[in-house]
Backbone bond lengths (Angstrom), bond angles and torsions (degrees), N, CA, C in turn:
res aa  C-N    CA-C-N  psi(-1)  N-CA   C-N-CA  omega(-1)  CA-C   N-CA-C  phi
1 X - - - 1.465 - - 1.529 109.36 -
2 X 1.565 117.05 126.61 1.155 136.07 156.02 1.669 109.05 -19.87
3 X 1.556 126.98 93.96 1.592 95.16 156.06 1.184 138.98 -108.86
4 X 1.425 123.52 150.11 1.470 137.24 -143.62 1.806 114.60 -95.14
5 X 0.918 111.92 176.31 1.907 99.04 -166.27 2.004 76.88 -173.78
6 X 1.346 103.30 115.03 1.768 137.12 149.94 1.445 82.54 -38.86
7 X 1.096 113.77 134.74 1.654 127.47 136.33 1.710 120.00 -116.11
8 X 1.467 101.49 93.93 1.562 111.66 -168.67 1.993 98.23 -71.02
9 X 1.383 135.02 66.14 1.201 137.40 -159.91 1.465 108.74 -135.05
10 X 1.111 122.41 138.23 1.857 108.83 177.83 1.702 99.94 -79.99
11 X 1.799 94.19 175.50 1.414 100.19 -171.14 1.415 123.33 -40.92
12 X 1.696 110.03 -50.06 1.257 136.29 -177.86 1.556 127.00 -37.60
13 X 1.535 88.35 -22.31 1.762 88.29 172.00 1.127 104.34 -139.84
14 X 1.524 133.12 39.00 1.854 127.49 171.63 1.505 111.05 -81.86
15 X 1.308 104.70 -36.18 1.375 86.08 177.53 1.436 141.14 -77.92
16 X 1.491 109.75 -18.56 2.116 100.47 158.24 1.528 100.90 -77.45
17 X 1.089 119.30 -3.46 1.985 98.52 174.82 1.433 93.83 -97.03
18 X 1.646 138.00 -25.29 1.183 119.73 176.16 1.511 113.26 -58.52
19 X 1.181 116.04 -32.63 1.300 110.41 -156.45 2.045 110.54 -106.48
20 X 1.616 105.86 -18.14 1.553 107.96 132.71 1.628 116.10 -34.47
21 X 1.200 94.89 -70.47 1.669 94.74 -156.55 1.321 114.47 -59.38
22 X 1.375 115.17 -34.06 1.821 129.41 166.16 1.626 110.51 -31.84
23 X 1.695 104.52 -72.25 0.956 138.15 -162.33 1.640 115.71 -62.81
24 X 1.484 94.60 -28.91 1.675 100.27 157.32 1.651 128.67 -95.80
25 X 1.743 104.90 2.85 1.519 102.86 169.59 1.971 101.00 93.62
26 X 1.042 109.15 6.24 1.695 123.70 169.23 2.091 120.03 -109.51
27 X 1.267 100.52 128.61 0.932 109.96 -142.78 2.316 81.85 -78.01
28 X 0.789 128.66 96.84 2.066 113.24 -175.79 1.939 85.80 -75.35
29 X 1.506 83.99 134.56 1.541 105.60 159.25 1.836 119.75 -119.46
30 X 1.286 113.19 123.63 1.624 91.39 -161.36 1.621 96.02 -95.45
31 X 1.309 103.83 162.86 1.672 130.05 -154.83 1.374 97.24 -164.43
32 X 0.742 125.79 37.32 1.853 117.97 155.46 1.507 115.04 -61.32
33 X 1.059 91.25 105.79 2.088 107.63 159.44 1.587 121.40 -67.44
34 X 1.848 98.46 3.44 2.005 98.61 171.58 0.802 100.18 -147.48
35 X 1.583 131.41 171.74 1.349 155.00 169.82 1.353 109.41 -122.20
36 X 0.805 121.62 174.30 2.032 136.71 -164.46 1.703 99.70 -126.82
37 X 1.423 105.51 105.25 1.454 103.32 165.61 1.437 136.30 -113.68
38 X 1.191 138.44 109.70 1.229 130.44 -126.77 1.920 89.15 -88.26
39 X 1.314 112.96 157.85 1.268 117.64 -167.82 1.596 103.22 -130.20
40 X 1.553 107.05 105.42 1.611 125.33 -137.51 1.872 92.85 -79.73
41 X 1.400 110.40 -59.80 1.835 112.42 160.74 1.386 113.45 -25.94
42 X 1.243 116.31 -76.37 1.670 106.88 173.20 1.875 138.99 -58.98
43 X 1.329 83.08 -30.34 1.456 90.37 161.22 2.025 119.67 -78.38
44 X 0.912 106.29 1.69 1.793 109.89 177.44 1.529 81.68 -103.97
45 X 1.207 141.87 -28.37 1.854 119.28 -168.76 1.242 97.70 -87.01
46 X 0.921 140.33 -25.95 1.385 146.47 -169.33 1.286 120.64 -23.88
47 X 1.846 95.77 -77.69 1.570 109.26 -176.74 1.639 114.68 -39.78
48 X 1.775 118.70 -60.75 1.223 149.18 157.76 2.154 97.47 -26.08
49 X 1.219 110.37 -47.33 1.453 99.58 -154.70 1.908 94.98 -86.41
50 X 2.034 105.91 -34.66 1.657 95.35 177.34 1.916 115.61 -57.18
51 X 1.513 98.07 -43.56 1.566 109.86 -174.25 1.533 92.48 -51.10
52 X 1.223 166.39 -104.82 1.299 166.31 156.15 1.128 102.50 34.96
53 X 1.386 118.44 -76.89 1.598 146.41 -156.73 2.187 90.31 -41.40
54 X 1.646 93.19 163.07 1.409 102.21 169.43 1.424 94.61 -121.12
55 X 1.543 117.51 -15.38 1.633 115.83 -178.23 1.873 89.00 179.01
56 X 1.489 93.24 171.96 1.231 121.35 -142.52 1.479 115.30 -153.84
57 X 1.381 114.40 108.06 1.905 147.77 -166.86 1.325 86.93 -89.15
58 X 1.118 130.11 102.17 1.528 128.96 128.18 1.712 126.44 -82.46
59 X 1.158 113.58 131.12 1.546 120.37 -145.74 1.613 95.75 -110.71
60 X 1.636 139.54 -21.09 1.283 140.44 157.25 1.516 114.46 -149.97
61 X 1.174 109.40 179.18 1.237 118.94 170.67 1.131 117.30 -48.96
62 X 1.557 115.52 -64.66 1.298 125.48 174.54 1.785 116.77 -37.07
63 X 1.307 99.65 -63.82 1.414 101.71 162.24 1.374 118.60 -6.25
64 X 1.450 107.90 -62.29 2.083 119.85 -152.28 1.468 70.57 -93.70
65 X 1.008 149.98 -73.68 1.426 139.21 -148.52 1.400 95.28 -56.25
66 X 1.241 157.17 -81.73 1.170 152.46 -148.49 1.469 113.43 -50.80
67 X 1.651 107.32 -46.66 1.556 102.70 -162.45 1.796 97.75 -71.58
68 X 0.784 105.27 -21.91 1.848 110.76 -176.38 1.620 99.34 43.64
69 X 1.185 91.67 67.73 2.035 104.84 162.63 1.137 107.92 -94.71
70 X 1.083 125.01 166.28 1.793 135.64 -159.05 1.474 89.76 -121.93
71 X 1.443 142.89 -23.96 1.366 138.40 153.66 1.605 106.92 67.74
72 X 1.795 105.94 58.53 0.953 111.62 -177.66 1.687 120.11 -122.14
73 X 1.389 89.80 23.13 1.761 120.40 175.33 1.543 105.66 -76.35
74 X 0.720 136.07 -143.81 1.419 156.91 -151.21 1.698 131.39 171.29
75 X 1.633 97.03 -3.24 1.434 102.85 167.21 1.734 123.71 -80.40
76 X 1.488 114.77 146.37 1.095 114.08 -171.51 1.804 110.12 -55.65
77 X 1.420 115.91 154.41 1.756 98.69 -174.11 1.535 86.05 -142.68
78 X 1.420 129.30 109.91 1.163 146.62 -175.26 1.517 117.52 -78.63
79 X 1.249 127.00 109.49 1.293 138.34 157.10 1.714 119.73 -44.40
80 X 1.407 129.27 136.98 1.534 128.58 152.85 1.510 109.27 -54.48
81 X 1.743 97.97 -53.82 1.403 113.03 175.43 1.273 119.89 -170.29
82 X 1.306 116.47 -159.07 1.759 106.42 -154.19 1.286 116.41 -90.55
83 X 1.436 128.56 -0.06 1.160 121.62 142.64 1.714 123.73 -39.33
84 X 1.246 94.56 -80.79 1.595 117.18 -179.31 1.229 101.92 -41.96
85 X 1.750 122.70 -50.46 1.582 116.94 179.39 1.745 103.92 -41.78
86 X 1.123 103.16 -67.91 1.760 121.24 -171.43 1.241 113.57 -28.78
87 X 1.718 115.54 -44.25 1.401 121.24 177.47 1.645 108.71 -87.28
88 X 1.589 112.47 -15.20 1.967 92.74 161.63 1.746 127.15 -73.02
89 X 1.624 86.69 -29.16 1.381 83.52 -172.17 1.292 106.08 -88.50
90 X 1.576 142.85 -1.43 1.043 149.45 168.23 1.824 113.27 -61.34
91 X 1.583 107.13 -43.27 1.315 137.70 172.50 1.620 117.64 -64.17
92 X 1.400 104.59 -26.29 2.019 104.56 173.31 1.652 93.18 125.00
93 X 1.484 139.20 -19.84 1.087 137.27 -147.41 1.365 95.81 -72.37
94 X 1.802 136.31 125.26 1.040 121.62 174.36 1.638 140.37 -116.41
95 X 1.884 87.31 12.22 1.252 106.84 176.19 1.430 97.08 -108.92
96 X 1.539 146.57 109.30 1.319 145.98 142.24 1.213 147.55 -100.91
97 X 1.278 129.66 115.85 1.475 137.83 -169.65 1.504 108.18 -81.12
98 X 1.319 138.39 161.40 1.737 122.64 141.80 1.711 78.73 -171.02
99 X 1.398 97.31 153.42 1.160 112.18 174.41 1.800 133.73 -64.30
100 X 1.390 138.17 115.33 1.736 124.15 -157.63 1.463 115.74 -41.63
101 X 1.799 111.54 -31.40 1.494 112.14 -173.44 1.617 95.91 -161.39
102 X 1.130 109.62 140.20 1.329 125.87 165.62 1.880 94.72 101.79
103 X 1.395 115.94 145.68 1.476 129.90 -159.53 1.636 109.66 -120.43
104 X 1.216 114.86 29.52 1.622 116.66 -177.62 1.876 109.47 -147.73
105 X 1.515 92.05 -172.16 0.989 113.82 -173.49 1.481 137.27 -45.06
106 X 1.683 92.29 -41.57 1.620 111.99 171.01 1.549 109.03 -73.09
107 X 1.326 126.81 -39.32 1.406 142.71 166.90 1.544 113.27 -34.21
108 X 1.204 94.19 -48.39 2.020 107.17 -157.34 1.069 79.18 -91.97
109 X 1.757 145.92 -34.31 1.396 123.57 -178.13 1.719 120.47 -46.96
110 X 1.357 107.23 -38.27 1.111 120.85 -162.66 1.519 109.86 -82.05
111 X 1.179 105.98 -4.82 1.773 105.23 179.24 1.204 120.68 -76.31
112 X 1.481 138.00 125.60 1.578 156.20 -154.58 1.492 99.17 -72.08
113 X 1.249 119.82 -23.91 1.325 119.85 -175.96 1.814 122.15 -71.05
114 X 1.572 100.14 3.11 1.635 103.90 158.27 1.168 135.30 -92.15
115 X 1.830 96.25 -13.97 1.829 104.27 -174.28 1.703 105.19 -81.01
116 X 1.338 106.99 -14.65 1.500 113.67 178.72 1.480 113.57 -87.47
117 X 1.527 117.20 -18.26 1.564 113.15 176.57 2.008 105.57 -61.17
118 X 1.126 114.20 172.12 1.527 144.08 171.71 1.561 92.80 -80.03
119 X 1.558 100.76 130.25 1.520 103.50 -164.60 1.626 114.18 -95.10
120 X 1.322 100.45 18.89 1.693 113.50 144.44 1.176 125.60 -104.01
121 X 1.490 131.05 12.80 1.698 124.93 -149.86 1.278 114.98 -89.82
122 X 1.447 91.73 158.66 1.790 102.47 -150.65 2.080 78.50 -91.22
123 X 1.493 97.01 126.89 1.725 90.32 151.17 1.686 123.35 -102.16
124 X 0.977 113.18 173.96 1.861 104.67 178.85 1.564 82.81 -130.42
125 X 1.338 106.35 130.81 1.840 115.50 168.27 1.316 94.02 -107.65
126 X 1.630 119.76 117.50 1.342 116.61 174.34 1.631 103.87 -108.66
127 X 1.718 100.70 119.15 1.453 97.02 -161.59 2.226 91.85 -135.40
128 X 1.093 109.67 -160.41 1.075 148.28 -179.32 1.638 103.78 -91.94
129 X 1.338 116.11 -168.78 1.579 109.96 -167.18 1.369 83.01 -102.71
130 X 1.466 120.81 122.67 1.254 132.88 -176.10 1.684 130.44 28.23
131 X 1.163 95.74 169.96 1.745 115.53 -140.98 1.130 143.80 115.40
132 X 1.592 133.15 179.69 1.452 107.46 -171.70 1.612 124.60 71.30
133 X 1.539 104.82 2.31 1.719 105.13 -178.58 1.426 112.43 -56.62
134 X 1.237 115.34 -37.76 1.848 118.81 -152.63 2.104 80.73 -81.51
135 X 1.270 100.41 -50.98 1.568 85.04 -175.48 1.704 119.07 -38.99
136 X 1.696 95.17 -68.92 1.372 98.56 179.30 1.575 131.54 -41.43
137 X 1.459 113.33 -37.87 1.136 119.78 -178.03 2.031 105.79 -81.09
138 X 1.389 101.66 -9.30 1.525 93.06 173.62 1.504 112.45 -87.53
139 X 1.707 116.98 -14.69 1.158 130.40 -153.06 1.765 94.43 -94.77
140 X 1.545 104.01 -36.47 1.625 97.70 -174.29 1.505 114.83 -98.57
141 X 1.407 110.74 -8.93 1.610 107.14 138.72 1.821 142.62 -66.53
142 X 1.502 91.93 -7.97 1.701 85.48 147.23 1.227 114.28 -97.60
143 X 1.680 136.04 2.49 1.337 115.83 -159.42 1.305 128.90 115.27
144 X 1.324 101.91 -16.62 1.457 118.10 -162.33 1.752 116.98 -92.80
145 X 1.236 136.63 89.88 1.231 154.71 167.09 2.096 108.57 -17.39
146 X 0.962 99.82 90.22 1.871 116.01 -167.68 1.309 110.23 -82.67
147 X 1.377 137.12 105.25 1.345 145.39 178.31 1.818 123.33 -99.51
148 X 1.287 118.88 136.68 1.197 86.12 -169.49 2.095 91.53 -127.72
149 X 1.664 91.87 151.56 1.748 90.68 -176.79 1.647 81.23 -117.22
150 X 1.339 129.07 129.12 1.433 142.78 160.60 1.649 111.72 -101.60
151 X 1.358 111.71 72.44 1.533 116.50 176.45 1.326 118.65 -92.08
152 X 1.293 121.97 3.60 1.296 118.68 164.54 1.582 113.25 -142.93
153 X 1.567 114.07 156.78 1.176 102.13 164.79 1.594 105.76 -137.93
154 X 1.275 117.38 -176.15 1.629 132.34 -164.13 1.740 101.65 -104.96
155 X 1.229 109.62 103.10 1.724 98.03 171.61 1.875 109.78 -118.56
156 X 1.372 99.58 145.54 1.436 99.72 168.11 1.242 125.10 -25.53
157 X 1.416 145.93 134.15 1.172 162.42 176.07 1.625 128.71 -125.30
158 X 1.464 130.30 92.30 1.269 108.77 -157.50 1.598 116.51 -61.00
159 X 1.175 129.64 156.51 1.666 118.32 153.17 1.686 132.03 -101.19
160 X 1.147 129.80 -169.29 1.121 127.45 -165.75 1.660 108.72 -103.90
161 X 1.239 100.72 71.43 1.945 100.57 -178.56 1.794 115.94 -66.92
162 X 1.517 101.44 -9.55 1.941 91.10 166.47 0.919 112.33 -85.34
163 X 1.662 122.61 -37.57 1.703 112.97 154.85 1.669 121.33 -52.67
164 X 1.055 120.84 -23.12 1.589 122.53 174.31 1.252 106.34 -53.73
165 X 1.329 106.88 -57.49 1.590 125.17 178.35 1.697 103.04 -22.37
166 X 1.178 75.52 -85.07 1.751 89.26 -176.76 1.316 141.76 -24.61
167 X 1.186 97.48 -40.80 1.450 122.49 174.66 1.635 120.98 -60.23
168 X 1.120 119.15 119.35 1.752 110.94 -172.68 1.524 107.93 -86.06
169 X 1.325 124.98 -28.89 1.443 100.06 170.09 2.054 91.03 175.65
170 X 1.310 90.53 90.28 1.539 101.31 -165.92 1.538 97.44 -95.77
171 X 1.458 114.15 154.35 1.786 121.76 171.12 1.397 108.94 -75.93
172 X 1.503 121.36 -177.52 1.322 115.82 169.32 1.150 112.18 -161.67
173 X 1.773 113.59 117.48 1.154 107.80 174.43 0.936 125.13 -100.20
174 X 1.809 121.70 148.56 1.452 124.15 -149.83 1.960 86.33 -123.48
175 X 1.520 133.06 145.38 1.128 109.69 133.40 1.553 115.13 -136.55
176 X 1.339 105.92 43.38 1.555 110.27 160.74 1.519 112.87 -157.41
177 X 1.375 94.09 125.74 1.867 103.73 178.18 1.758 109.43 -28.12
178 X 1.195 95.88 -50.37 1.672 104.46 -172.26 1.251 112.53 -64.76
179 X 1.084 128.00 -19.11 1.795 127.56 -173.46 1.636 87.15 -96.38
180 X 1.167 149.14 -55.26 1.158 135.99 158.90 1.207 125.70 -34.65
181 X 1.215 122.18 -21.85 1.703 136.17 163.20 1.179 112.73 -74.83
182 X 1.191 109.72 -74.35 1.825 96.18 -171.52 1.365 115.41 -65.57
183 X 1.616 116.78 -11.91 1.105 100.85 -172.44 2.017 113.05 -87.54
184 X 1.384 95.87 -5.65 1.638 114.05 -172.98 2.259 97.02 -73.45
185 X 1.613 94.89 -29.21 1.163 109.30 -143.94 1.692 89.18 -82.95
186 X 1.231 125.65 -36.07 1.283 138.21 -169.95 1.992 108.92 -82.38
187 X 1.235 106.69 -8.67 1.737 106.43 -173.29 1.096 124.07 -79.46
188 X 1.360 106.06 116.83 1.639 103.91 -168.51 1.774 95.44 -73.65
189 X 1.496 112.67 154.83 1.430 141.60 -167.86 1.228 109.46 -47.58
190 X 1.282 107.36 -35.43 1.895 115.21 -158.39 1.302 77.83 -88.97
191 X 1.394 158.20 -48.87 1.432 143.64 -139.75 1.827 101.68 -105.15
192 X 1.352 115.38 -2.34 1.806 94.43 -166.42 1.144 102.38 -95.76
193 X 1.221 132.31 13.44 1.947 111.88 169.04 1.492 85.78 -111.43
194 X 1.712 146.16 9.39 0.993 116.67 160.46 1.854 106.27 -99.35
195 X 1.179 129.57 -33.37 1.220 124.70 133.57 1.574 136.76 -3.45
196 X 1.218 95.44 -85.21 1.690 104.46 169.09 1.941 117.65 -71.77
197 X 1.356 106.85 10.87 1.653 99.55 179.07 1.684 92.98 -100.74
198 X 1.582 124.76 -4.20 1.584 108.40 -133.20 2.249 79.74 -99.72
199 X 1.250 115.71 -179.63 1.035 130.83 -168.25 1.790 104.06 -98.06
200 X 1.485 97.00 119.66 1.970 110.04 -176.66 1.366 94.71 -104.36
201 X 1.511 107.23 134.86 1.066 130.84 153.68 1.711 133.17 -112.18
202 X 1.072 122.48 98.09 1.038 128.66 159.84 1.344 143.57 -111.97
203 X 1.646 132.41 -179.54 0.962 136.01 -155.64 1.795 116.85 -108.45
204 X 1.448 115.54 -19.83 1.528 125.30 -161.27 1.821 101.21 -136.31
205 X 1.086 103.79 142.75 1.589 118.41 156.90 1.698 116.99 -25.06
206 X 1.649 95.98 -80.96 1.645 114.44 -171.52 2.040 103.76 -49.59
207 X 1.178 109.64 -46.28 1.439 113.50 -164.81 2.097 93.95 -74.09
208 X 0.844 102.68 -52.76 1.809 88.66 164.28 1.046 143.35 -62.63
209 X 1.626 104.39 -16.75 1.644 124.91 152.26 1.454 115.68 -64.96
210 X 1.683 117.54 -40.74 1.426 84.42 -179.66 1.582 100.85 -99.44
211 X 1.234 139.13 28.64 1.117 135.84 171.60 1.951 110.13 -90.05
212 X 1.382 90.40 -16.19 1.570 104.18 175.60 1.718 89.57 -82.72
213 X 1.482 124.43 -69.36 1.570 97.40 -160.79 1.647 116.63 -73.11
214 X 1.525 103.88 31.82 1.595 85.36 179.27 1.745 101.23 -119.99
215 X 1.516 109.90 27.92 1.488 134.64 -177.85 1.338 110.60 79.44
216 X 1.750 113.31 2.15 1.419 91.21 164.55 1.595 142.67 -51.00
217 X 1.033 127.27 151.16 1.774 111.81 -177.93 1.569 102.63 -143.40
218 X 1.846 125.24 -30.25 1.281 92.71 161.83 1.656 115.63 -123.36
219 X 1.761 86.07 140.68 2.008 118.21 -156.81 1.273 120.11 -149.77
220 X 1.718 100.55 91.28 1.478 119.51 166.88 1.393 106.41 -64.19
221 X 1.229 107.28 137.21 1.688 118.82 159.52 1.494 120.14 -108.71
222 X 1.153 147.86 138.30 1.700 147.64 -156.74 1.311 112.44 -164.42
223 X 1.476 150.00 123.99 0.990 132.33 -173.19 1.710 136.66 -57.76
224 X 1.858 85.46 -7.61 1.825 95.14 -177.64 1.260 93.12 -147.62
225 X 1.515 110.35 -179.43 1.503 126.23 172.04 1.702 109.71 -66.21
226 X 1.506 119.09 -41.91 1.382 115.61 177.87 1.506 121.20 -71.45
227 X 1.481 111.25 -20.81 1.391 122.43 162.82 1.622 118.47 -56.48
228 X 1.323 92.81 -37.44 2.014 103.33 -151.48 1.623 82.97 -103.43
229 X 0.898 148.85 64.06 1.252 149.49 -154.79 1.496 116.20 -173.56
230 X 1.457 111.44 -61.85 1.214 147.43 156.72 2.027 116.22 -51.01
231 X 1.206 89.98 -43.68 1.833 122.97 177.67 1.732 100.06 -60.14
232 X 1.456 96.41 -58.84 1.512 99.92 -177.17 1.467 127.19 -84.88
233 X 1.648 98.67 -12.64 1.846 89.07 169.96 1.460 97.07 -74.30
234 X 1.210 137.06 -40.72 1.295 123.29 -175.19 0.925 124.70 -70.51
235 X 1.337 131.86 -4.74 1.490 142.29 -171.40 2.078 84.03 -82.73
236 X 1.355 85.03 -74.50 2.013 87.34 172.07 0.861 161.71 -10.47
237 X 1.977 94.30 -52.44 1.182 110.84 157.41 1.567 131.30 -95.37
238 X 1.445 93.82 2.10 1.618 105.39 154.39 1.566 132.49 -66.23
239 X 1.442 96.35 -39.45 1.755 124.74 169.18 1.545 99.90 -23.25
């Protein structure tokens, strides 16, 4: 039997995890508990806020997909990681940063591409409705003038709990604390100790931390979806 793995992910990115999960012989079923809503006010300051900018934090994929810039500037436009890189330079962007390994905040700290900014420079963090604090506050401890474009935000999304039903005992990959939230937040009673017994897979520290205070207890960590995938057939066939 085919086995199946939740993809707690909005629309915007199911299809390279659909076709991960194929490609490893796992059936991905998507279950996103959010949707991506683009936030039309912030997206009109935009243009006005890159022209400003000396460089430019993109915080996901979604991110570069939303602002739909034509990225025909010349300012550096910084990746979390190489996903997100993949979709700037896919977009025209031809200056790109992202960190060699690891997909966050502490990562992008470490990138050389700040000792070369102007030691007043304005950054633009183009994010979601908050986040990115530890960055920003690392960014205006060199000096550096922190802008923020909030063009999208995360809203509740119901999922399909009669398809849950169904399912005899599927994995789940999580890669944001918050999609583990709303989706904890949406479980009807009769289903959350079969929920919280099933096997999480994720990618980062913090997102398995809060998968621990929401009674999770079993939580692979892997650096990707084909990793954490791979992680759990063997977990399985240990069973």
């Amino acid at each position: 039997m085919t086995q199946q793995v939740l993809l707690l992910r909005p629309q915007q990115r199911l299809a390279d995890d659909l076709v991960t999960c194929a490609a490893a012989g796992w059936q991905g079923v998507p279950f996103s508990p959010m949707a991506i809503e683009a936030q039309p006010d912030a997206l009109a300051q935009l243009p006005a806020q890159i022209a400003a900018a000396d460089a430019v934090f993109w915080v996901s994929p979604t991110a570069v997909e939303t602002a739909a810039w034509d990225f025909s500037d010349t300012l550096p436009h910084i990746a979390v990681g190489a996903t997100t890189a993949r979709v700037l330079q896919a977009a025209g962007a031809a200056q790109v940063y992202c960190p060699d390994a690891g997909q966050d905040s502490e990562a992008v700290m470490q990138l050389p591409i700040w000792d070369s900014l102007p030691a007043t420079a304005t950054v633009l963090i183009v994010r979601g409705c908050g986040g990115r604090e530890a960055l920003a506050q690392f960014l205006r401890g060199r000096g550096f003038n922190v802008v923020f474009a909030e063009i999208y935000r995360r809203i509740p999304q119901a999922v399909d709990w009669a398809l849950f039903q169904t399912l005899p005992s599927p994995c789940v990959w999580v890669t944001s604390a918050q999609a583990a939230h709303m989706l904890f937040a949406q479980t009807p009673a009769p289903l959350m100790q079969k929920l919280k017994s099933l096997l999480y897979l994720t990618h980062h520290p913090r997102i398995a931390a809060a998968l621990q205070t929401q009674g999770i207890t079993r939580i692979q960590q892997a650096a990707d979806l084909t990793q954490a995938l791979c992680a759990a057939h063997k977990c399985a066939d240990n069973v």
